[in-house]
Structures are given as structure tokens and as C-alpha cells.
C-alpha positions as CSV (number, residue, x, y, z in Angstrom):
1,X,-14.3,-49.6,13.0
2,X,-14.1,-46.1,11.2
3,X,-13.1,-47.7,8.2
4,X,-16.0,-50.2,8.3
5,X,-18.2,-47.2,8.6
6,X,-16.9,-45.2,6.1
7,X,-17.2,-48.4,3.5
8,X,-20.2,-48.5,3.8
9,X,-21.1,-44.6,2.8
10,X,-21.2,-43.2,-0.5
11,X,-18.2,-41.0,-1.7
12,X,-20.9,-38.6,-2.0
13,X,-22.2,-38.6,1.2
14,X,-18.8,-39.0,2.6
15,X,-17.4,-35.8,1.0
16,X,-20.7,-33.6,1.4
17,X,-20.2,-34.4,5.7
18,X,-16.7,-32.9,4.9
19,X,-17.1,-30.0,2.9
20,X,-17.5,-27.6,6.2
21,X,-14.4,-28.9,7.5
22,X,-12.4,-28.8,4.3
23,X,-13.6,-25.2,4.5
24,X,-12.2,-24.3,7.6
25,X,-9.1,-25.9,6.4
26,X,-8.4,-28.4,8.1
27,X,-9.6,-31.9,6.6
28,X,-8.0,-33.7,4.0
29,X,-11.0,-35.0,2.1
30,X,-11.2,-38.9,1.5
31,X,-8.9,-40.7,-0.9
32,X,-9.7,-42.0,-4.6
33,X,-9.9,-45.3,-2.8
34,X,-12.4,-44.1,0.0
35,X,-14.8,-43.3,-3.2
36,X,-14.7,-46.6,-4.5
37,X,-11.8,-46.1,-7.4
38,X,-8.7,-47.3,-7.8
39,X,-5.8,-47.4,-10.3
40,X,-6.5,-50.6,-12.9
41,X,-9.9,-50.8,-12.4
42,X,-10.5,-52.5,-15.9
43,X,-7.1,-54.7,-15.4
44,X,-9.3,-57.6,-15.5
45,X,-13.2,-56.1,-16.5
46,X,-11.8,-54.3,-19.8
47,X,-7.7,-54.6,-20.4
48,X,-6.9,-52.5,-23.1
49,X,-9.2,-49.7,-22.2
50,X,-6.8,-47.3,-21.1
51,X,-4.1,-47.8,-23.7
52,X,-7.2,-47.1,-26.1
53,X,-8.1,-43.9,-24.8
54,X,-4.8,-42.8,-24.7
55,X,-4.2,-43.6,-28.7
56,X,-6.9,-41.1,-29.5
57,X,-6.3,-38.5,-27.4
58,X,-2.4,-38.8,-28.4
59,X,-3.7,-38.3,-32.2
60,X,-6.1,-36.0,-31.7
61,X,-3.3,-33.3,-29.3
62,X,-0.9,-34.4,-31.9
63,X,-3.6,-32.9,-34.7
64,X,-4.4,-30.1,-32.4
65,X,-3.2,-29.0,-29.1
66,X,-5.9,-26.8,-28.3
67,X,-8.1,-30.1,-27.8
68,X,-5.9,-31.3,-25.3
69,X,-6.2,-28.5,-23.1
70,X,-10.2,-28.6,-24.1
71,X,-10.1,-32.2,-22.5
72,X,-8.6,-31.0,-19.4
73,X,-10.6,-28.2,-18.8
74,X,-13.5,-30.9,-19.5
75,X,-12.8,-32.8,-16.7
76,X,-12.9,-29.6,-14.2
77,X,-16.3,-28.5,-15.5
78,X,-17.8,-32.1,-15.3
79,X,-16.3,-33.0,-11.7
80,X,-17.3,-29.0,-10.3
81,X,-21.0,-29.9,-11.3
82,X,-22.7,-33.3,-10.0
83,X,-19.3,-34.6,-9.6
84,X,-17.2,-36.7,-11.8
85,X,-20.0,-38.4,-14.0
86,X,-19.9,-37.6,-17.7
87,X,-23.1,-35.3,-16.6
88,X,-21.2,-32.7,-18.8
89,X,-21.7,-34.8,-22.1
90,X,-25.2,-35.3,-21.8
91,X,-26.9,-33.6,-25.2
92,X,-30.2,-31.9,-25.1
93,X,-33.5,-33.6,-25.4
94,X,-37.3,-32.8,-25.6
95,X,-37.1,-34.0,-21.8
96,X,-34.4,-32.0,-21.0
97,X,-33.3,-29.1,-23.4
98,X,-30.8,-27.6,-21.5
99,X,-28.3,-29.6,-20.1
100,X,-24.6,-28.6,-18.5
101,X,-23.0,-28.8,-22.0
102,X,-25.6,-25.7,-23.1
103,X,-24.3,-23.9,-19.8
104,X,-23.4,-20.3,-20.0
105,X,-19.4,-21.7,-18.8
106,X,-19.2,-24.1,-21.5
107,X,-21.0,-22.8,-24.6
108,X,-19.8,-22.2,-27.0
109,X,-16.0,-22.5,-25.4
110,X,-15.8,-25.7,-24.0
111,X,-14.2,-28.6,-26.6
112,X,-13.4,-32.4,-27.4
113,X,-16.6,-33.9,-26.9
114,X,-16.0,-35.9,-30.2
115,X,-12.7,-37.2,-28.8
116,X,-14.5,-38.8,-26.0
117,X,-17.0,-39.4,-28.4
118,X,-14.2,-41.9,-30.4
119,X,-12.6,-43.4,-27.8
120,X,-15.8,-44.6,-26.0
121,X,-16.4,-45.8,-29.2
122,X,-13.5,-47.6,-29.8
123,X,-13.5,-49.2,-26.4
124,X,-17.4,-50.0,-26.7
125,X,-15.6,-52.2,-29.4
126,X,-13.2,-53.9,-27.1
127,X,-15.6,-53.8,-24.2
128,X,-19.2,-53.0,-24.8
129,X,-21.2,-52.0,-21.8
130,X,-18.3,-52.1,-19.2
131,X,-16.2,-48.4,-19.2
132,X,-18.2,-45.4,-18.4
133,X,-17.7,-42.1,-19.8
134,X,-16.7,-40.6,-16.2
135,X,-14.0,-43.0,-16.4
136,X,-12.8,-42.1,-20.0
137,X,-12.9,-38.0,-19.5
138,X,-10.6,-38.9,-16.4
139,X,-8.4,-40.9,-18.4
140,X,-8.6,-38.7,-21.6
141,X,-7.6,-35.2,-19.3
142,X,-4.5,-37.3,-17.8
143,X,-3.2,-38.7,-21.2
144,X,-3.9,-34.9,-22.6
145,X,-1.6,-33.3,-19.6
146,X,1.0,-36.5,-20.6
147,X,1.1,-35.2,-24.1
148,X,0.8,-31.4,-24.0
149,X,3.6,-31.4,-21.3
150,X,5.7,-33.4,-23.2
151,X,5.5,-36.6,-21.0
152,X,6.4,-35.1,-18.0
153,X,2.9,-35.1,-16.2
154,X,2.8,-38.7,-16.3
155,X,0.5,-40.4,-13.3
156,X,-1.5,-43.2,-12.8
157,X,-5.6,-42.0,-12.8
158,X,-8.1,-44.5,-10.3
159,X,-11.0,-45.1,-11.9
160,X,-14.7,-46.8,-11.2
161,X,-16.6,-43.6,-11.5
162,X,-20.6,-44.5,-12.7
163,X,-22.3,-42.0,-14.9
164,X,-24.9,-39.7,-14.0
165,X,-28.1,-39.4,-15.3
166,X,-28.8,-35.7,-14.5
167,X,-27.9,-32.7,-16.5
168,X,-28.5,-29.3,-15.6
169,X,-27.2,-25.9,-17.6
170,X,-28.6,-24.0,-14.4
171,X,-25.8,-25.9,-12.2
172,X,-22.9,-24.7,-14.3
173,X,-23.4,-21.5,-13.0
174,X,-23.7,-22.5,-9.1
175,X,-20.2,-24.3,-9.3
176,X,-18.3,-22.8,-11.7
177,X,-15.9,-20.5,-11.5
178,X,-16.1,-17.2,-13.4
179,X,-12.9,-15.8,-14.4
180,X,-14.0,-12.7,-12.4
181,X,-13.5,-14.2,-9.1
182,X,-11.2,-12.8,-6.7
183,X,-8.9,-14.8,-4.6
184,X,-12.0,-15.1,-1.6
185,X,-14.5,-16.4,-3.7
186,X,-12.0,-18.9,-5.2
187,X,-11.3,-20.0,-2.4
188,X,-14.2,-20.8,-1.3
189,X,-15.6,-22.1,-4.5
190,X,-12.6,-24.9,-4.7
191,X,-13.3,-25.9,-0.5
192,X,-17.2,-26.5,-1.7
193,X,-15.8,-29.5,-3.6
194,X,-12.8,-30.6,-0.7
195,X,-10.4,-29.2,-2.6
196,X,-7.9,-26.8,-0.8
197,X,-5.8,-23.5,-1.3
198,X,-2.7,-25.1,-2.7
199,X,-5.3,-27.3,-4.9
200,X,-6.7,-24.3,-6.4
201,X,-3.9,-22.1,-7.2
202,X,-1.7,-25.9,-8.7
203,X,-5.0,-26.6,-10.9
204,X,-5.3,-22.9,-11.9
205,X,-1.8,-23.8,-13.8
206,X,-4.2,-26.0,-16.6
207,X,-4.3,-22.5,-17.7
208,X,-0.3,-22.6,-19.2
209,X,-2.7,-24.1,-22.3
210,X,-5.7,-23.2,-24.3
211,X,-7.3,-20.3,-25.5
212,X,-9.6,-17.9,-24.0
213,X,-12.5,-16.2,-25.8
214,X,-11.9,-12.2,-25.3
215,X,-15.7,-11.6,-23.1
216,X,-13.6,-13.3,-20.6
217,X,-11.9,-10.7,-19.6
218,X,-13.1,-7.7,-21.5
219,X,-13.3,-4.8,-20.6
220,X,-12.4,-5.2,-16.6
221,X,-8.9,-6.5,-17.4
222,X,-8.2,-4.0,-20.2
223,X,-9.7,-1.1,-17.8
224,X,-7.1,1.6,-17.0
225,X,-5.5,1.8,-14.3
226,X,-5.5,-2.0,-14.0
227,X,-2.5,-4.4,-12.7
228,X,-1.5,-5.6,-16.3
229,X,1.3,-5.7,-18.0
230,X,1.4,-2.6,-20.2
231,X,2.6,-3.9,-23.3
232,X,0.8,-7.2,-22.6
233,X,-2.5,-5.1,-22.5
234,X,-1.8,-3.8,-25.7
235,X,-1.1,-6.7,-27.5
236,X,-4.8,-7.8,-25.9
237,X,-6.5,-4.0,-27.3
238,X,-4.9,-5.0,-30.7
239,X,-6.7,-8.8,-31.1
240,X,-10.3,-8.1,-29.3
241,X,-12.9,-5.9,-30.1
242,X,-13.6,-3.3,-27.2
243,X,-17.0,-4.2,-26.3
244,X,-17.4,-8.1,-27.1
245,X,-20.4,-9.6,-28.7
246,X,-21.6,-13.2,-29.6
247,X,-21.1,-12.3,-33.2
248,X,-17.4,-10.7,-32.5
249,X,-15.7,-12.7,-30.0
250,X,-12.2,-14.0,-30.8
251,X,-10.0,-15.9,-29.1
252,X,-6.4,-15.4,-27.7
253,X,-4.1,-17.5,-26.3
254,X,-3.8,-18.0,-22.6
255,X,0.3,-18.7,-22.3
256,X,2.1,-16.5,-24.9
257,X,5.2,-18.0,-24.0
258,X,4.5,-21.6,-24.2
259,X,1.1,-22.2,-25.6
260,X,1.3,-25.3,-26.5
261,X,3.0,-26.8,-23.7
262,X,1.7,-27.9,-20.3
263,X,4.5,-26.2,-18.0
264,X,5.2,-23.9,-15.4
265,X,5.1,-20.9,-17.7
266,X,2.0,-19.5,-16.4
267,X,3.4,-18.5,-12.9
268,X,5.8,-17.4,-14.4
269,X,3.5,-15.2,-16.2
270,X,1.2,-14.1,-13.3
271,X,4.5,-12.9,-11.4
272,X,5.2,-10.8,-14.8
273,X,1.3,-9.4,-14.5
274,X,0.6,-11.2,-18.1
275,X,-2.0,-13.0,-17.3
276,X,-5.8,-12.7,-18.7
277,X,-8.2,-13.3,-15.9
278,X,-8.9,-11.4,-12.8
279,X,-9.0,-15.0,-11.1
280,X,-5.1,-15.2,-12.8
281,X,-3.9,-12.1,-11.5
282,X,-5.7,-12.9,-7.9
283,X,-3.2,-15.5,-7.4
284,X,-0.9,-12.7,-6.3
285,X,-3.5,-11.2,-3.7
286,X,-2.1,-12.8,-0.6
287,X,1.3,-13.7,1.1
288,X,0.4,-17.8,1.3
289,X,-0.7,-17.9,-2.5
290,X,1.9,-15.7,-3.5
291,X,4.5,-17.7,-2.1
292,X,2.9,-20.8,-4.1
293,X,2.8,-18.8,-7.7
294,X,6.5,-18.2,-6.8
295,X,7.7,-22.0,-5.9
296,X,5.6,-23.3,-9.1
297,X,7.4,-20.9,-11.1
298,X,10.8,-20.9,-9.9
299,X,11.2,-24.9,-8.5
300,X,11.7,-27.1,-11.3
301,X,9.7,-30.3,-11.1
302,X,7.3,-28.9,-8.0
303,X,4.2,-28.0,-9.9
304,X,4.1,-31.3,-12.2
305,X,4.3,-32.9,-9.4
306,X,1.6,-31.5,-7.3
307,X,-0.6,-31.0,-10.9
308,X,-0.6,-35.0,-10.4
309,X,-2.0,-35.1,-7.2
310,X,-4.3,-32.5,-7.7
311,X,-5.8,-33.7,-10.9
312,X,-6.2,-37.3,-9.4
313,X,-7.8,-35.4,-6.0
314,X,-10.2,-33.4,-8.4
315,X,-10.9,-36.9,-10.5
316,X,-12.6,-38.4,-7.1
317,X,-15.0,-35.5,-6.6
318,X,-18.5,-36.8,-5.9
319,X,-18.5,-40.0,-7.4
320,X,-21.7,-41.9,-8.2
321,X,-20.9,-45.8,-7.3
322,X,-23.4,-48.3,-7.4
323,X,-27.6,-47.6,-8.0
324,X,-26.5,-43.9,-8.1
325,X,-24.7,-44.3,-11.5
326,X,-24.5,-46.4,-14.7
327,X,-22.1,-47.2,-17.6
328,X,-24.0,-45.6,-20.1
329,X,-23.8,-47.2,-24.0
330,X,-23.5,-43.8,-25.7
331,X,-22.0,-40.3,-23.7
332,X,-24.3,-38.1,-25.2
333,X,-27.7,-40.2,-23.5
334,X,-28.4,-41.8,-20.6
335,X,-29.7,-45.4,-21.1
């Protein structure tokens, strides 16, 4: 009977009535397949969708790493506001001149739009009218992990996801995270969306790649005293301006170690105190997350394998399904 009831409720609805419990800790919030997805969705609807996306994402990492870990951190920014619904791609119009993409979080920083851009195009040729966007940032993020990592984060990603047709710049800052946050507010922040502690600090890894523009964390990380690395600080004072502006802001690599790669290098470097963002360092702030920087660090295998999970946990975030949702023709509009 309960799973008669709950088939017949949104995903949104279902995950907004669990949001206070997931809070408190102690709900598991519904499964990709309680929001209407599942893996091989287009099996039959659109066949060699998947394989397509995954060609030009491979090309483009293979060009350009950074991208990659742009796609990724795509995916977070589009489920964390209005769900998982492509709302992120949305471009301005005279109707509505500042959408999400024009958020404070992810402008100018956030990259790859013209990847997703290609391979909804390339499947519109296979396809037309039948994979939404949702669906091909959720595929493009896993087959970026496959390929930054080296093949080793390698999972199957549900899909079904509708795209939205709202677009706010406003809402980026309600949901996402600042790199300020301590380990409280990032707690919270994650449990708004069902995720949970171990969620947070797994997906918090995504940031073993990338690049990071230097207002992210200057001056408060570079402040003395402050828990950084010494030398690491210096190397920091040495490639950013002390007071950043919007016409001097550079970017610096997130991972020293392992830029490139998508590993286990950044607990690794949050136990070593090189790590750029107060939200990094908080990591370290209590006994529970502690103890989880040091398994992902020192286990081999244990954070790939929970990265999986989470990434496919984060995927199903608010889903539209049905008259909440469409496939739309082109990312950048709604139809």
C-alpha cells in the first residue's frame, strides 16, 4: 500500500515531506527509482544516446581536463537549485534577464555549457525531441568522473529527469554553498536537499579537480594565524593578488598533487592542511567527519566507491516528471 501511495506522488513532493527528517538524520531519502528514473531509460526511446554523450565529453576532457571537472561541478549547481532540470543552462531573455547561469556562484566560474551544448546536439540528430538536457548533464558529469579518474569511477546513471522551465540567478544564492561555510552550515545546507553527512564530505572530494578563482578564498584563508599549510599559503600569496578584483582574479588549482585526476588526493590534502576553502579545511572540524576525510584518504577503492553512490543520490534530487517538466529542443530556452 505504501508503495502505491508513494507512486503516485511526485519525487518532488516526496523528497520536500522528507527533508525534516533527512535533517534530523535519520531518513534515507527515496531512491532514483522512487523519482521516476532508472538506469536505460532511452534503451528502447533513444539507443545510442548515452554512448553519444559520452564521445563528446571523452573528447572534450581529453582536450581539456578542466572542462571535465566544469561538468561535474555543473551537475551540483543545477540539482542544488530547482533540482536536477537543466534550469542551470537556461540563457537570459528580455522575459527573464537573470537566470541561474548569471548567478553570483556560477559567473563567471562555472564551465562546459558548449559541451552539453554538442552532445544534445548530436543526439537531437539521433533522437530529436526525446533526451532532455537534465538527463545529458547527469550523464555528461558521470562520463567526466569516468575519464578524469582514469576509468575507475565507472557507474551506471538513472535517468528520466524533465527540464524545467524556471530560471532564477536569486536562487543560486539560497542553495548554494559558499566556500565560506563552516562544517554546521554545510551540513545543513546538504540535508535541505536529502543528502546526508557522509554525502557531503564524499561529494566535497569533486574538488581533487578543477580550478578555483582566488576571491574564493581571499583574504580569510591567507589571514594569519590561519590553519594552512605554511608553505602551501605561500605558494597561494605568490599566484593571487591580495585584495581580488573582477579585473584581477586568477585562478589556481584546487589539487596540487593530482590536478588532473579524479582521486582521493584531496583528503589526502585536507589532512596535510592544503586545501583552499574554509568549507575544505572544515572537513576536519569534528570527530565523525574527520574520521571520514581519513578512511577516503587512506582506504583504497572506499571513496570511488561511495563518489558513485553519491553522485547518482545527488542526480535524483527534485526531479520534474510528467506536466512539471519537458524535453526541451534547445538547452539554452525553454520551448
Amino acid at each position: 500500500m505504501a508503495s502505491k501511495v508513494a507512486s503516485l506522488l511526485s519525487c518532488a513532493l516526496l523528497m520536500a515531506a522528507t527533508w525534516q527528517a533527512a535533517a534530523a538524520g535519520y531518513y534515507n531519502p527515496p531512491s532514483p527509482d522512487a523519482c521516476g528514473l532508472k538506469v536505460g531509460y532511452y534503451h528502447d526511446k533513444c539507443p545510442p544516446a548515452e554512448a553519444i554523450v559520452k564521445h563528446v565529453v571523452g573528447a572534450a576532457v581529453r582536450q581539456n581536463p578542466g572542462i571535465g571537472a566544469g561538468i561535474i561541478r555543473m551537475l551540483f549547481h543545477d540539482c542544488f537549485v530547482e533540482g536536477c532540470d537543466a534550469s542551470v543552462l537556461l540563457d537570459p531573455t528580455p522575459a527573464n534577464p537573470q537566470p541561474e547561469k548569471l548567478g553570483p556562484p556560477n559567473n563567471p566560474s562555472l564551465r562546459g555549457f558548449e559541451v552539453i551544448d554538442a552532445a544534445k546536439a548530436a543526439v537531437e540528430h539521433a533522437c530529436p525531441g526525446v533526451v532532455s538536457c537534465a538527463d545529458i548533464i547527469a550523464f555528461a558529469a558521470r562520463d567526466a568522473s569516468f575519464f578524469l579518474s582514469h576509468r575507475r569511477v565507472n557507474f551506471d546513471m538513472p535517468a528520466g529527469r524533465l527540464d524545467g522551465r524556471v530560471s532564477n540567478a536569486s536562487r543560486t544564492l539560497d542553495f548554494l554553498p559558499p566556500p565560506t561555510f563552516d562544517l554546521s552550515q554545510l551540513v545543513a545546507n546538504f540535508a535541505t536537499k536529502g543528502l546526508g553527512v557522509e554525502d557531503m564530505v564524499v561529494l566535497s572530494g569533486a574538488h581533487t579537480v578543477g580550478r578555483s578563482h582566488c576571491s574564493s578564498f581571499v583574504p580569510d584563508r591567507l589571514a594569519v594565524p590561519s590553519d594552512i599549510n605554511p608553505s602551501f599559503a605561500m605558494s597561494l600569496r605568490g599566484q593571487c593578488p591580495a585584495s581580488p578584483s573582477s579585473n584581477n582574479d586568477p585562478t589556481v588549482v584546487q589539487d596540487v598533487v593530482t590536478p588532473d585526476t579524479l582521486d582521493n588526493q584531496y583528503y589526502k590534502n585536507v589532512l596535510a592542511h592544503r586545501v583552499l576553502f574554509t568549507s575544505d579545511a572544515s572537513l576536519l572540524a569534528s570527530q565523525a567527519t574527520a574520521k571520514l576525510v581519513s578512511d577516503n584518504a587512506n582506504i583504497p577503492g572506499w571513496w570511488e566507491d561511495r563518489f558513485k553512490a553519491a553522485m547518482v543520490k545527488m542526480a535524483s534530487v527534485e526531479v520534474k516528471t510528467g506536466s512539471s517538466g519537458e524535453v526541451r529542443r534547445n538547452c539554452r530556452v525553454v520551448n
